[in-house]
Every structure is written in C-alpha cells, then in structure tokens.
C-alpha positions in Angstrom: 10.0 4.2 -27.4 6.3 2.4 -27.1 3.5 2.7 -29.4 0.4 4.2 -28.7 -1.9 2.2 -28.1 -5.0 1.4 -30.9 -7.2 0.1 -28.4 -9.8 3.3 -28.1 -10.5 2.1 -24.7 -7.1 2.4 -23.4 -7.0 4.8 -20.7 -10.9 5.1 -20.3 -12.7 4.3 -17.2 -16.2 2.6 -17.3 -17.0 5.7 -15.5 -15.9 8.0 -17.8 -17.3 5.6 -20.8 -20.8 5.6 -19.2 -20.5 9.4 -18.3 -19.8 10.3 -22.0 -22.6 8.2 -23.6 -24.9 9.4 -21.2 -23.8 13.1 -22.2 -24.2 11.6 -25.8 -27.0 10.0 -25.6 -29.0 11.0 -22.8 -30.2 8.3 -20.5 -33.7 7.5 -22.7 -31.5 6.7 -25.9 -29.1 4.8 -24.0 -32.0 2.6 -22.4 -33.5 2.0 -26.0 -30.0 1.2 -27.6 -29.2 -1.4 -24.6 -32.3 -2.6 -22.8 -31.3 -2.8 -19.4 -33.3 -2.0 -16.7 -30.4 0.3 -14.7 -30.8 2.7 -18.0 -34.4 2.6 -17.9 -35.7 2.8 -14.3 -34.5 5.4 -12.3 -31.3 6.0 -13.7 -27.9 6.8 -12.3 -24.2 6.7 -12.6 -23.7 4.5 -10.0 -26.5 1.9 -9.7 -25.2 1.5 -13.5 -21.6 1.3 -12.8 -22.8 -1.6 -9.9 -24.4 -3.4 -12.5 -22.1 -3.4 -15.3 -19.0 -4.0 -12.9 -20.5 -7.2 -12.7 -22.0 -7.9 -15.8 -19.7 -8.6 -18.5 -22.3 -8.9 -21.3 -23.6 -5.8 -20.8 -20.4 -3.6 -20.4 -19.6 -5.6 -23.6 -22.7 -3.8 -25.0 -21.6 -0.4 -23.5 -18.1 -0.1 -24.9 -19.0 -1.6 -28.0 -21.6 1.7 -28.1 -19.2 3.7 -26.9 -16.2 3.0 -29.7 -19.3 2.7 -32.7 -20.5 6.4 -31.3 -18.4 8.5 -29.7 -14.3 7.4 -30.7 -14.9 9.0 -34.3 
C-alpha cells in the first residue's frame, strides 16, 4: 500500500494553484506579493499561466505562495 504523498503540490495543477490564490488573494495582492507584470497589467488566468509555464523563477514564487498561504 503507497504513502500519501507530503508534497502539498501533489495533484495540483498550476491552474488550479493560480486559480485558488487569485480567489485568496485577489489579483491586486497577488501583483504586490510577486511583482510580475502578468499580475499587474491586465490580468488573466491564461496570459499568467503562459507566462509562468515558461518561467521557472516565477512559478517558484507562485507555489512557494501558494503552500505558505493556502495548504494550512
């Protein structure tokens, strides 16, 4: 029989991630928390996902918000 797994991550989508902290946060908070301009100029789910598909720093920066804020 596995483990579950301790990763809070496993399972989540960067959709669903992003989705939830927006939800959370609202898209103003989440542009002041991570300053990046897909949070701060016209803001959307998908021009965001685009972004941090291909920008490992910054969806670093997401899931590390996401387990601090919102995996309690």
């Amino acid at each position: 029989m596995q483990q579950p797994s301790k990763d809070p991550l496993h399972g989540k989508t960067l959709e669903t991630i992003l989705n939830e902290l927006v939800v959370h946060f609202g898209w103003g908070e989440l542009g002041y928390r991570i300053r990046i301009n897909c949070f701060l100029d016209n803001p959307s789910v998908s021009s965001s996902l685009k972004f941090l598909r291909k920008t490992p720093w910054a969806r670093k920066k997401v899931e590390d918000l996401y387990i601090a804020h919102c995996c309690k």
